[in-house]
Backbone and ligand atoms as CSV (ligand in chain L), in Angstrom:
chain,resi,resn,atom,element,x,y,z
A,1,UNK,N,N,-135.104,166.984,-9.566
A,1,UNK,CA,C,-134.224,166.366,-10.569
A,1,UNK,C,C,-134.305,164.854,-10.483
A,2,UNK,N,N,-134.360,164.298,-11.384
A,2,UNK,CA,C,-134.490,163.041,-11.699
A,2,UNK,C,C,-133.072,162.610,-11.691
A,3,UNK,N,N,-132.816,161.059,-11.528
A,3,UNK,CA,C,-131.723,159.923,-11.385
A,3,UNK,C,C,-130.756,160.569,-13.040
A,4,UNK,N,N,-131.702,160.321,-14.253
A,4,UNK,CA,C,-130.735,160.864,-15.491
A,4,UNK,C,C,-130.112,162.049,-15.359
A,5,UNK,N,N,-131.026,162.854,-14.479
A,5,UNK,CA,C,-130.207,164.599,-14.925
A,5,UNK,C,C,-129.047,164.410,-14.339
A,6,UNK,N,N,-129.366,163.788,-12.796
A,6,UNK,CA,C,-128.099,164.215,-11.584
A,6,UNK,C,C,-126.800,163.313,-12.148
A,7,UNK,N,N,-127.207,162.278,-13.096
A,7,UNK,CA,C,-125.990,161.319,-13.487
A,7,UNK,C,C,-125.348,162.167,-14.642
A,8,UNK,N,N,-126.286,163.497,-15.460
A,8,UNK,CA,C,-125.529,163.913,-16.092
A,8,UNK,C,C,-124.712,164.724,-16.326
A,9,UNK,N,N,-125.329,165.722,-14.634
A,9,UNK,CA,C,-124.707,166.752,-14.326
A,9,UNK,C,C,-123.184,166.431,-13.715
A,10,UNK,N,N,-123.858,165.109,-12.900
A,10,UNK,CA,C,-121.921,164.748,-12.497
A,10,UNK,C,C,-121.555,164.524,-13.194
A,11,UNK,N,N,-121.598,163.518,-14.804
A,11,UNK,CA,C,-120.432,162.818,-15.436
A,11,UNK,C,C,-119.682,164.478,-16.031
A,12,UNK,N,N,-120.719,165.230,-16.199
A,12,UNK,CA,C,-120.791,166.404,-16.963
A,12,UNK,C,C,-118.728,167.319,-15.961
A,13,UNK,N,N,-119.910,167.054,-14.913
A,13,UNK,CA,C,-118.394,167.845,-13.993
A,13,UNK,C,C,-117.335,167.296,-13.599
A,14,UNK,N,N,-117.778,165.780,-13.455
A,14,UNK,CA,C,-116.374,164.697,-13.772
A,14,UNK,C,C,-115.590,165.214,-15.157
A,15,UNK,N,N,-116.369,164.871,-16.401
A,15,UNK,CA,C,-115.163,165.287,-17.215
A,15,UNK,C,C,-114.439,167.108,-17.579
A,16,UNK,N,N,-114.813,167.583,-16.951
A,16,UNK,CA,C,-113.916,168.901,-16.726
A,16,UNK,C,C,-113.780,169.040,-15.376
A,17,UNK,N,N,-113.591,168.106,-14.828
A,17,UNK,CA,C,-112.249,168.058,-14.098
A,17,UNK,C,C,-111.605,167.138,-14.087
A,18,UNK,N,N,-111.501,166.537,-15.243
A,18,UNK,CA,C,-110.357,165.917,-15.797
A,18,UNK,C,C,-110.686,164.070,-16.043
A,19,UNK,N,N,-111.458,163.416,-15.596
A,19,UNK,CA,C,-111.687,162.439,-15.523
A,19,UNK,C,C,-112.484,162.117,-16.650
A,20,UNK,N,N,-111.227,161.363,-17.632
A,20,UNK,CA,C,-111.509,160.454,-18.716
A,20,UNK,C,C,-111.397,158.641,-18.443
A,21,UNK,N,N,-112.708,158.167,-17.962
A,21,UNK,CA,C,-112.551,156.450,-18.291
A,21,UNK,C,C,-111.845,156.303,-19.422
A,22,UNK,N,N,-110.506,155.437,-19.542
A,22,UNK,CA,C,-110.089,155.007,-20.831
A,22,UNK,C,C,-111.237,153.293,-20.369
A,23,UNK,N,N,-110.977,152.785,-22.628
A,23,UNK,CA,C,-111.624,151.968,-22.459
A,23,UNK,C,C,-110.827,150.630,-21.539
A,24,UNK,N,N,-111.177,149.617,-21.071
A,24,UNK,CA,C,-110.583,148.408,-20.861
A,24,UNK,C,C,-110.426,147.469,-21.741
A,25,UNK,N,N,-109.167,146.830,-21.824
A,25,UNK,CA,C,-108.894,145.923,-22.709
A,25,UNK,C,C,-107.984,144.772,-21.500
A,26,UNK,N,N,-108.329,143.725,-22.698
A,26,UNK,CA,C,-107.427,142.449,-22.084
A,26,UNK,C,C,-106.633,141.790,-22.960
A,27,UNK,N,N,-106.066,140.870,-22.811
A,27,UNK,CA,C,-104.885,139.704,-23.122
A,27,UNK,C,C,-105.635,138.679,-23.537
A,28,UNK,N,N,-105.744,138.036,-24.392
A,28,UNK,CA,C,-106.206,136.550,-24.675
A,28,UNK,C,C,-105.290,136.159,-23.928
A,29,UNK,N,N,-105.792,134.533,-23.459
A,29,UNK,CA,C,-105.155,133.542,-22.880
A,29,UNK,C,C,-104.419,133.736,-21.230
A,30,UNK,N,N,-104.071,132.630,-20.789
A,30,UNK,CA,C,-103.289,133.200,-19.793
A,30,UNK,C,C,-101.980,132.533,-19.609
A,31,UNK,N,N,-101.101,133.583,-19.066
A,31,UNK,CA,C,-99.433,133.245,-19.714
A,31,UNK,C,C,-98.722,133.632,-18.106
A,32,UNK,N,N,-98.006,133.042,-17.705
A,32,UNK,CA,C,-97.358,133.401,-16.640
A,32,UNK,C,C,-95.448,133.006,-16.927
A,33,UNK,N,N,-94.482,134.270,-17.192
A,33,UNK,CA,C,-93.356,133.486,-17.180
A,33,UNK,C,C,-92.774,134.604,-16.256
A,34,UNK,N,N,-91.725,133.499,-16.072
A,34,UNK,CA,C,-90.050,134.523,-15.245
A,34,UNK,C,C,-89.795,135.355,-16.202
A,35,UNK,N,N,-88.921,136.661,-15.928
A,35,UNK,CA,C,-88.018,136.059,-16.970
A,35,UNK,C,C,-87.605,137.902,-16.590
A,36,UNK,N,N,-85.870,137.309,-16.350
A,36,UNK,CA,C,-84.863,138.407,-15.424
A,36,UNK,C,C,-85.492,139.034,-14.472
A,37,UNK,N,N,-85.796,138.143,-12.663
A,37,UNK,CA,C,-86.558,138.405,-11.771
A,37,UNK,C,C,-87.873,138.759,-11.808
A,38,UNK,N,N,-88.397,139.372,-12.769
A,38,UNK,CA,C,-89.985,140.057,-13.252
A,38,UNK,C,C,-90.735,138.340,-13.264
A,39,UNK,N,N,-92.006,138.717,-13.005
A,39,UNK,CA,C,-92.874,137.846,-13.126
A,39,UNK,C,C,-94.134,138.428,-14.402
A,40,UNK,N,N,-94.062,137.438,-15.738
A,40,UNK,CA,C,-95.134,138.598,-16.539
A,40,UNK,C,C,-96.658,137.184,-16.169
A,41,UNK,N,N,-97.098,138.190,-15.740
A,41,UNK,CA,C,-98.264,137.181,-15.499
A,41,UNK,C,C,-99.611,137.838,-16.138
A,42,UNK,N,N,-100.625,136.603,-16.529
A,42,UNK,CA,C,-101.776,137.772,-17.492
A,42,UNK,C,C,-102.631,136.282,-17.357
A,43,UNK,N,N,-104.215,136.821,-17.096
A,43,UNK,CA,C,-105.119,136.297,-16.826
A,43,UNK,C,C,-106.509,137.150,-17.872
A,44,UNK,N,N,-107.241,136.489,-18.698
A,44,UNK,CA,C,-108.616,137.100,-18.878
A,44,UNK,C,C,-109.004,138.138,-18.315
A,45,UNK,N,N,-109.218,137.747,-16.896
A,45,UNK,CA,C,-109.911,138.638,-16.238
A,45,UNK,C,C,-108.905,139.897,-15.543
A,46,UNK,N,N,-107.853,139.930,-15.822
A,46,UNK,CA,C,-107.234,141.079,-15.886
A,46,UNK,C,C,-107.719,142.110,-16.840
A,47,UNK,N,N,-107.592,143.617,-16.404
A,47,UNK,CA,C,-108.142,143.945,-17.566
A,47,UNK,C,C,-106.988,145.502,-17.509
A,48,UNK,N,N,-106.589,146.436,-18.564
A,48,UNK,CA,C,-105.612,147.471,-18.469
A,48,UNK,C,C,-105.979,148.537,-19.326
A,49,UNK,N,N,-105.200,149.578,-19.289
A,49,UNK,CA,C,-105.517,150.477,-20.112
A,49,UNK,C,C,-104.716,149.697,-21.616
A,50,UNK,N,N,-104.915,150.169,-22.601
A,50,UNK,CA,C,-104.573,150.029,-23.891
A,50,UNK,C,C,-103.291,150.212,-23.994
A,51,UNK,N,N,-102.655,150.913,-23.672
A,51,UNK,CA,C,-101.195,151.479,-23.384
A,51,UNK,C,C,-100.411,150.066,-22.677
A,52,UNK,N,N,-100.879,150.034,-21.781
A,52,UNK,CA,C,-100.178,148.792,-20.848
A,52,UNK,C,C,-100.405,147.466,-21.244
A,53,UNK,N,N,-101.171,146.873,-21.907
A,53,UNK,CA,C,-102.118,145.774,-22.267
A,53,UNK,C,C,-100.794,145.458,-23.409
A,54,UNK,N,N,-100.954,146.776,-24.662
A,54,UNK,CA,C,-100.082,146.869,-25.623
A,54,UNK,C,C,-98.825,146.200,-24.832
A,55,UNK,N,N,-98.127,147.042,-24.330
A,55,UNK,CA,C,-96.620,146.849,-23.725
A,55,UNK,C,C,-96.495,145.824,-22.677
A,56,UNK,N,N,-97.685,145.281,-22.321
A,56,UNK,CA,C,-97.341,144.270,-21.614
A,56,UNK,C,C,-97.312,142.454,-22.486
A,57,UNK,N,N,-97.416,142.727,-23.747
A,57,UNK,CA,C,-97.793,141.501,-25.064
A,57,UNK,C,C,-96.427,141.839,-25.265
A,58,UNK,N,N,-95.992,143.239,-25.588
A,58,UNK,CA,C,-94.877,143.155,-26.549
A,58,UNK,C,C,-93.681,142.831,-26.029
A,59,UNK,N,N,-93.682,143.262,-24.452
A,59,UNK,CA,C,-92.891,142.542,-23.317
A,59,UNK,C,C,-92.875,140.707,-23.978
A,60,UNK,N,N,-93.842,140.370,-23.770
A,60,UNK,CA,C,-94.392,138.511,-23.871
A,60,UNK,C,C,-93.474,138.080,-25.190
A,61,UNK,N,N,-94.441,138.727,-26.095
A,61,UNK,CA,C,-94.096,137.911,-27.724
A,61,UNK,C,C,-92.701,137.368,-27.640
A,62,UNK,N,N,-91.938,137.856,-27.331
A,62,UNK,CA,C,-90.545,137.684,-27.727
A,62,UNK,C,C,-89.679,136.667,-26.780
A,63,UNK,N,N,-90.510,136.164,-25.732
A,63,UNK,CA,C,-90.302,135.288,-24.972
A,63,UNK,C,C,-90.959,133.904,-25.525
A,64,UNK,N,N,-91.898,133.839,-26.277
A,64,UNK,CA,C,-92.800,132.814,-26.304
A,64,UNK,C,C,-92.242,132.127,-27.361
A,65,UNK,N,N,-92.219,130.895,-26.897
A,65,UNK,CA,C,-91.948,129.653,-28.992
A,65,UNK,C,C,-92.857,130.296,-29.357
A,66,UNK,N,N,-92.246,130.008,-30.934
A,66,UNK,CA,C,-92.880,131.066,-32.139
A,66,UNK,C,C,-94.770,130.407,-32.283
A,67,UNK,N,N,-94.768,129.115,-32.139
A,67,UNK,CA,C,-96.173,128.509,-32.125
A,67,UNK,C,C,-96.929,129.039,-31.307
A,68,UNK,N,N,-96.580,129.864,-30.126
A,68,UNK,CA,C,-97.614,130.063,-28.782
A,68,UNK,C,C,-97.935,131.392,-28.904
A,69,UNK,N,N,-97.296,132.293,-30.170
A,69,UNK,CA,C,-97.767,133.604,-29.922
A,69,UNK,C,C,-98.615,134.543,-30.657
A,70,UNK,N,N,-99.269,133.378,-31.493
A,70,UNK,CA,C,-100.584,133.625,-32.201
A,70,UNK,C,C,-101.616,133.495,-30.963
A,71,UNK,N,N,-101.582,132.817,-29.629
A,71,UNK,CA,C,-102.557,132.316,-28.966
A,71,UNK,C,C,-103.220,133.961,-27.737
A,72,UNK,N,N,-102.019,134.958,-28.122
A,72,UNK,CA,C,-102.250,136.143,-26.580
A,72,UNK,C,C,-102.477,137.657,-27.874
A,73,UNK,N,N,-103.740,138.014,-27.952
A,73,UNK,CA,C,-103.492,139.356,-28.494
A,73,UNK,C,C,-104.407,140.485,-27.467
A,74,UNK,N,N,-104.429,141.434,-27.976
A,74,UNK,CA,C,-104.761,142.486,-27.081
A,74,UNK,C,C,-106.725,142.800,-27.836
A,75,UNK,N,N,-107.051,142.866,-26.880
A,75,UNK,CA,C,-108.542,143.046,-27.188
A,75,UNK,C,C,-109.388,143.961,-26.073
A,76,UNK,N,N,-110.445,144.999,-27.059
A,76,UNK,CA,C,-111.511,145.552,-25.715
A,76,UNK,C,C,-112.174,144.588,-24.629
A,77,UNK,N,N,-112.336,144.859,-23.456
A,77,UNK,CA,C,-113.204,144.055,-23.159
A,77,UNK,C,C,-114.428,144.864,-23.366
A,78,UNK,N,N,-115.835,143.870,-23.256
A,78,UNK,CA,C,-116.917,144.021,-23.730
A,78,UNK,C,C,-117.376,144.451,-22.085
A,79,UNK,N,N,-118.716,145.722,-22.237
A,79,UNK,CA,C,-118.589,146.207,-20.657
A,79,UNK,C,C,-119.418,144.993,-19.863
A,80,UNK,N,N,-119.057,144.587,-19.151
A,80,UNK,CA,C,-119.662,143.677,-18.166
A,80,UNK,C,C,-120.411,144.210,-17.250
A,81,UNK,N,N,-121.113,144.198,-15.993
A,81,UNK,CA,C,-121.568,144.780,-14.986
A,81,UNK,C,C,-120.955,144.491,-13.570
A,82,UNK,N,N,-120.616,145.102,-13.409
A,82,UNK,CA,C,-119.004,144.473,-12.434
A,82,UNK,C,C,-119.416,145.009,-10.747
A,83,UNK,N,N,-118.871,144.342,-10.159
A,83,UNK,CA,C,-119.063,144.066,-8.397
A,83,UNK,C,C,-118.261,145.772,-7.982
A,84,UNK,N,N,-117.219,146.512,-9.044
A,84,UNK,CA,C,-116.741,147.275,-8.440
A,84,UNK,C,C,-116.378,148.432,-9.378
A,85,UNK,N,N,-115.418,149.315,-9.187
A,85,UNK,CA,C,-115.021,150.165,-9.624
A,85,UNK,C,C,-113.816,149.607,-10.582
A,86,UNK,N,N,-113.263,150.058,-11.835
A,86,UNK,CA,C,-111.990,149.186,-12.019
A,86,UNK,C,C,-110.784,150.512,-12.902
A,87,UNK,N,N,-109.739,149.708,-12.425
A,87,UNK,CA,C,-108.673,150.408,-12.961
A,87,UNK,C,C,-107.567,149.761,-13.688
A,88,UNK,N,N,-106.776,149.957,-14.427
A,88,UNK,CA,C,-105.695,149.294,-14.870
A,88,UNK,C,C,-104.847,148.964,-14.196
A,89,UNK,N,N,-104.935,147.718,-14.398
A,89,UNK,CA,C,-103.889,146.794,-13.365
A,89,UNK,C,C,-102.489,146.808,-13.003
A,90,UNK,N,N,-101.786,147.812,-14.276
A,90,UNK,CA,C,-100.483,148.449,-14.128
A,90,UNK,C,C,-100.307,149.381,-13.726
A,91,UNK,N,N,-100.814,150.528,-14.478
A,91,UNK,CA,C,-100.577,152.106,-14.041
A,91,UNK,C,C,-101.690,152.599,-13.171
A,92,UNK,N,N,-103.252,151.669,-12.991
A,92,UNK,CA,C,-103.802,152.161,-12.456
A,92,UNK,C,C,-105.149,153.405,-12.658
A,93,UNK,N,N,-104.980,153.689,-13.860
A,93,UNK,CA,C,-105.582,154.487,-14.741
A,93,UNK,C,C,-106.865,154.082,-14.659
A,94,UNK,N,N,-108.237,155.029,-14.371
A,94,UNK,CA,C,-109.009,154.351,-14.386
A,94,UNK,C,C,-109.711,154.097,-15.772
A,95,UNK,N,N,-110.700,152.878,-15.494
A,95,UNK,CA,C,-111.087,152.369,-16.665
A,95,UNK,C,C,-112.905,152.415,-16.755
A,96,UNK,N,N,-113.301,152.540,-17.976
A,96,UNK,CA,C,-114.527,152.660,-17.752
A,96,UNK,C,C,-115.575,151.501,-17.221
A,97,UNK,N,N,-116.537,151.556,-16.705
A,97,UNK,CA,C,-117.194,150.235,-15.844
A,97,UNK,C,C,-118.428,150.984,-15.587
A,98,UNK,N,N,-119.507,149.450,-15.749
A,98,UNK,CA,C,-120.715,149.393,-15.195
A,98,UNK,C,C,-121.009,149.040,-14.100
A,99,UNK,N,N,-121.658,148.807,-12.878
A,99,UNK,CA,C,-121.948,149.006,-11.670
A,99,UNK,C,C,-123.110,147.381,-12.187
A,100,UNK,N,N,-123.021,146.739,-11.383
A,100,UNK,CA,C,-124.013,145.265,-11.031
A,100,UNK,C,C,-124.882,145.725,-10.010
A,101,UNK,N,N,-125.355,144.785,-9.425
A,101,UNK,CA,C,-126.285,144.774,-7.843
A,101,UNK,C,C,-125.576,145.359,-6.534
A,102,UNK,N,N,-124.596,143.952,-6.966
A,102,UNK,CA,C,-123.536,143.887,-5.397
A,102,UNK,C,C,-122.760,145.371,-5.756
A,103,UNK,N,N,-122.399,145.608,-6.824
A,103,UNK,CA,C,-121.334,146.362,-7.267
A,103,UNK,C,C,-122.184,148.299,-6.403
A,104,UNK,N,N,-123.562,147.997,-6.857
A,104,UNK,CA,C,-124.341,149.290,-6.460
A,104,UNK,C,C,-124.253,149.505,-4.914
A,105,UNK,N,N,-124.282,147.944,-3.962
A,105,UNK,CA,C,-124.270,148.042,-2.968
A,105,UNK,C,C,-123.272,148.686,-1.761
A,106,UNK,N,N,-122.261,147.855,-2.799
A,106,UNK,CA,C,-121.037,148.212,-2.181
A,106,UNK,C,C,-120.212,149.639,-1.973
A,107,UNK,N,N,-120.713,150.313,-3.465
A,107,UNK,CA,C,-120.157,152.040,-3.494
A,107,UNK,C,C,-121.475,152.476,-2.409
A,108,UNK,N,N,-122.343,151.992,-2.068
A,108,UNK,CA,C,-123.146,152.864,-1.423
A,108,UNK,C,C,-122.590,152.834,0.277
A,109,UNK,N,N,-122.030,151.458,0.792
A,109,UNK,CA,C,-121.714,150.917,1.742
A,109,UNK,C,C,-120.663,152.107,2.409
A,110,UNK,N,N,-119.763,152.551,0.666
A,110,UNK,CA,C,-118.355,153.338,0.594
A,110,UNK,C,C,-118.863,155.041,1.337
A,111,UNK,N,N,-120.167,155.025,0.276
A,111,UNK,CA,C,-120.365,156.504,0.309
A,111,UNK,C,C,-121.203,156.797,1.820
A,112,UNK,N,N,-122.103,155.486,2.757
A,112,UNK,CA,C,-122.306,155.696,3.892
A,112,UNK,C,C,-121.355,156.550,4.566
A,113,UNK,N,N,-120.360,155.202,4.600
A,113,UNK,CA,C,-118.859,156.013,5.402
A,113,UNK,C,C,-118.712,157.316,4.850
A,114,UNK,N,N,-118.210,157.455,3.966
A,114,UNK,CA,C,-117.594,159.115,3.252
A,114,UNK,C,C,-118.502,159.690,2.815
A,115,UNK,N,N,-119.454,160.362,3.453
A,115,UNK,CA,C,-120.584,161.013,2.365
A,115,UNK,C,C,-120.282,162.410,1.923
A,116,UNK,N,N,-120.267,162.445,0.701
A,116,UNK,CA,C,-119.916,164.199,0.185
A,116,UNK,C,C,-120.078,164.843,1.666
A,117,UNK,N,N,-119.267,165.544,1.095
A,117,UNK,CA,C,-118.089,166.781,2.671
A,117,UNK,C,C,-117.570,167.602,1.645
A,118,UNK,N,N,-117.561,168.949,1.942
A,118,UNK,CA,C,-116.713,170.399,1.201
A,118,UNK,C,C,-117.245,170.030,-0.451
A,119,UNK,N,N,-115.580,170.041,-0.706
A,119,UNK,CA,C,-115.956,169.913,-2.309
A,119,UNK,C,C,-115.896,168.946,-2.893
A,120,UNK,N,N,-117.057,168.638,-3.195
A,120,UNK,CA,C,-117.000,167.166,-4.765
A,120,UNK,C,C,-115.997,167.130,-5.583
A,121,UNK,N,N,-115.092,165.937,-5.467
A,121,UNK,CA,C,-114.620,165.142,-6.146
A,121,UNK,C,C,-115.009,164.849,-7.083
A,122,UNK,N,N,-114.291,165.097,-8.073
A,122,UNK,CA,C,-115.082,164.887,-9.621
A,122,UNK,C,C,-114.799,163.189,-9.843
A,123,UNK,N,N,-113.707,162.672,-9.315
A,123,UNK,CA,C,-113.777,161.337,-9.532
A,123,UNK,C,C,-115.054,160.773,-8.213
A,124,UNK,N,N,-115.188,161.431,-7.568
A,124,UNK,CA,C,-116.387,160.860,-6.909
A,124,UNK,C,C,-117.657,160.925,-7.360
A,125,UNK,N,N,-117.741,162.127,-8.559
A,125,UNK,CA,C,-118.806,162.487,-9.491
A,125,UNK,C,C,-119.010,161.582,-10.305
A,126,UNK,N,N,-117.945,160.883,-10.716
A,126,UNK,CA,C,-117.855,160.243,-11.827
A,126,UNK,C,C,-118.729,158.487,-11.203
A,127,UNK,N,N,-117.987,157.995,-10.009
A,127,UNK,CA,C,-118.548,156.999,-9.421
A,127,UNK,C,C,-119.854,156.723,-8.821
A,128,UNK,N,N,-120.012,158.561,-8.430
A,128,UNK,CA,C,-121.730,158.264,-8.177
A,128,UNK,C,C,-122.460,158.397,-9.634
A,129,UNK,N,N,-122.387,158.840,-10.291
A,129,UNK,CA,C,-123.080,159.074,-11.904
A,129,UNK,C,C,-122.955,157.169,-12.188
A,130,UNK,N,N,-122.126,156.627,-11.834
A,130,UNK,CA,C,-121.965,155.397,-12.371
A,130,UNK,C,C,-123.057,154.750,-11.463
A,131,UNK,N,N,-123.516,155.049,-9.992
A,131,UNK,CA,C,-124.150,154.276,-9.649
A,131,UNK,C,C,-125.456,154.857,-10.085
A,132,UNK,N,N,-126.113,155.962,-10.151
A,132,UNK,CA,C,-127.048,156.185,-10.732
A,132,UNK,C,C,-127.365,155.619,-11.738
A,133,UNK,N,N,-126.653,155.381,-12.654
A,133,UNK,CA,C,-126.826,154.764,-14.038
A,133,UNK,C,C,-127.018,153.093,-13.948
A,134,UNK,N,N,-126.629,152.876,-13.129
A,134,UNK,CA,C,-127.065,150.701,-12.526
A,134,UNK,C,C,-128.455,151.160,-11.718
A,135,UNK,N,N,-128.509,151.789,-11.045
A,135,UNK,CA,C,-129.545,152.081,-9.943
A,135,UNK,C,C,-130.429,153.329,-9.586
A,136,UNK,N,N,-131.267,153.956,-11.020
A,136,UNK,CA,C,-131.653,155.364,-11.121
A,136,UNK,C,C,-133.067,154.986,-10.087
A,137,UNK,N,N,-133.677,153.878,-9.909
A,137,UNK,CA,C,-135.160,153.694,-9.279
A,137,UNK,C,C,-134.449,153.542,-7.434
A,138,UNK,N,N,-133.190,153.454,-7.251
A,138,UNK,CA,C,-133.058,153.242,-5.653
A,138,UNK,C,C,-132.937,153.965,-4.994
A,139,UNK,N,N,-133.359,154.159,-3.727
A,139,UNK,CA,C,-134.027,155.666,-2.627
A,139,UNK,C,C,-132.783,156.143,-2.482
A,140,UNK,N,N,-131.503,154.900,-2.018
A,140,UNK,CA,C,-130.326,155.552,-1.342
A,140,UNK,C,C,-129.687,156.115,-2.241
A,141,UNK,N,N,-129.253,155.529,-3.582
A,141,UNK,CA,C,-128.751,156.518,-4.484
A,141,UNK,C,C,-128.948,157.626,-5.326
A,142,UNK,N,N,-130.468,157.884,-5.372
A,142,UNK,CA,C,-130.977,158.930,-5.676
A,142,UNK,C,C,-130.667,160.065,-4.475
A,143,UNK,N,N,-130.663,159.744,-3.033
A,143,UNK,CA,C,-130.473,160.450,-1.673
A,143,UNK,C,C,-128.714,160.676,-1.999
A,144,UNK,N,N,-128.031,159.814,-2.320
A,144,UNK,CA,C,-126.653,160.280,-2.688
A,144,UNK,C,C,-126.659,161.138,-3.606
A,145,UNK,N,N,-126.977,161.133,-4.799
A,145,UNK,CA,C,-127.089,162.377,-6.091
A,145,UNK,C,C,-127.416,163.454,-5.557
A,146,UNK,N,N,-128.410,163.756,-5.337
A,146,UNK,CA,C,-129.016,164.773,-4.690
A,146,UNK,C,C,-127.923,165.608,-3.696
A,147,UNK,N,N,-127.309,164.602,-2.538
A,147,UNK,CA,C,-126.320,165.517,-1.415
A,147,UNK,C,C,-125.215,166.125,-2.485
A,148,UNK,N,N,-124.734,164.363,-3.419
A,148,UNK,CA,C,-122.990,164.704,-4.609
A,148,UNK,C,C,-123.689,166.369,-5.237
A,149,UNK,N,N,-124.734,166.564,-5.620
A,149,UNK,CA,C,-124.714,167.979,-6.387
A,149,UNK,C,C,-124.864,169.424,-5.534
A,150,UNK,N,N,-125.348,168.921,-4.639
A,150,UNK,CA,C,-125.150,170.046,-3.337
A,150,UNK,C,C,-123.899,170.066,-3.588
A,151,UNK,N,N,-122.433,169.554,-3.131
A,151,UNK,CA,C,-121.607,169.711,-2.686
A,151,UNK,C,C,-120.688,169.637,-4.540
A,152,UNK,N,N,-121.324,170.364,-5.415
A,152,UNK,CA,C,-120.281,170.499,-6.481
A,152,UNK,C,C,-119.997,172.193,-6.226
A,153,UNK,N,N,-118.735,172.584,-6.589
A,153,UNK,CA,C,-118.735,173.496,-6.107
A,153,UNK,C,C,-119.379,174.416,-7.073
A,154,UNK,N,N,-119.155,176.097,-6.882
A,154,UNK,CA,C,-119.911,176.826,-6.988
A,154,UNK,C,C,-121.050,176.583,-7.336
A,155,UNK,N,N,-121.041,175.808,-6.785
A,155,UNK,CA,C,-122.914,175.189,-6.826
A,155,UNK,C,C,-123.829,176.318,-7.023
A,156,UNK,N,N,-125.099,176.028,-7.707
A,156,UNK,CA,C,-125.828,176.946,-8.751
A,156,UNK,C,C,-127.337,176.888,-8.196
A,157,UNK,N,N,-127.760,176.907,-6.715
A,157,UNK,CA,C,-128.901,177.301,-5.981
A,157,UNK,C,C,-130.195,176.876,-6.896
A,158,UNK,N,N,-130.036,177.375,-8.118
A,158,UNK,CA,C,-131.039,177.618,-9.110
A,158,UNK,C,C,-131.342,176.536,-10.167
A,159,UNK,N,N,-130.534,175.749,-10.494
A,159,UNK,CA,C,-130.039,175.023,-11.516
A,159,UNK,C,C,-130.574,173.720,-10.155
A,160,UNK,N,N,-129.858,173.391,-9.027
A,160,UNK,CA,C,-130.392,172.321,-8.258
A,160,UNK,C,C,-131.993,172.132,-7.964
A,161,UNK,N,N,-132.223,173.356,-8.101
A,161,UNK,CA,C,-134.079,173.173,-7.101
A,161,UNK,C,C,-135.201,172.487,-8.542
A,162,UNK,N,N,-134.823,172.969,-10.095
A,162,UNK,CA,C,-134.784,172.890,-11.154
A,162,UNK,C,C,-134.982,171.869,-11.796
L,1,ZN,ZN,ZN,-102.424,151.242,-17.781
């Protein structure tokens, strides 16, 4: 099996078992106020699910002079190739993401330590499919795909050798 299949067989078993990347979105501008002990703070490079992004503006607007609140709206971000894994900065939700150099290095650094054991994690399916997809030509992550589909369960003897 090649780097594409094994990335498709995991995303494949990532999403039935439940793991939907929502997209990432951000905040224009960056706004930091008080306001009744809360701190609303928002940076570019923050990034959230759509849900939170939403409710975290509509929180804002109503704080801001009326001139400053044309300057913060809610927008996708565009996919970048990112150092890591990412999630929404509120709830945590994960978000969809591309894998960089460092970013390939580092889940591999992860998966040294933890290497598939029992049963695959479909969100671990989902993160190795992501590194396959930055890094389908590299020995170690092709050597990771290969163990992540051993260890999906009722694994299919026939379908792996294939
Ligand atoms: Zn969220």
């Amino acid at each position: 099996m090649d780097a594409r299949h094994i990335e498709t067989r995991l995303d494949r078993f990532a999403k039935e078992g439940g793991i939907v990347p929502l997209r990432p979105f951000y905040i224009w501008g960056e706004f930091r106020i008080e306001w009744n002990g809360e701190s609303l703070y928002s940076d570019e490079a923050h990034e959230y699910c759509e849900t939170c992004a939403d409710a975290l503006l509509a929180k804002l607007l109503p704080l801001l002079p009326e001139d400053q609140r044309e300057d913060h709206r809610v927008s996708a971000t565009e996919l970048h190739h990112e150092d890591t894994s990412k999630n929404c900065m509120i709830c945590g939700a994960l978000l969809d993401y591309a894998l960089n150099e460092c970013g390939v290095a580092s889940e591999l650094d992860h998966y040294r330590a933890y290497p598939p054991a029992g049963k695959l994690h479909p969100g671990d399916a989902f993160h190795i499919a992501r590194m396959l997809e930055a890094a389908p030509a590299n020995r170690a992550v092709l050597r990771l795909g290969k163990a992540a589909i051993q260890h999906l369960p009722q694994h299919d003897g026939a379908l792996a050798t294939a």
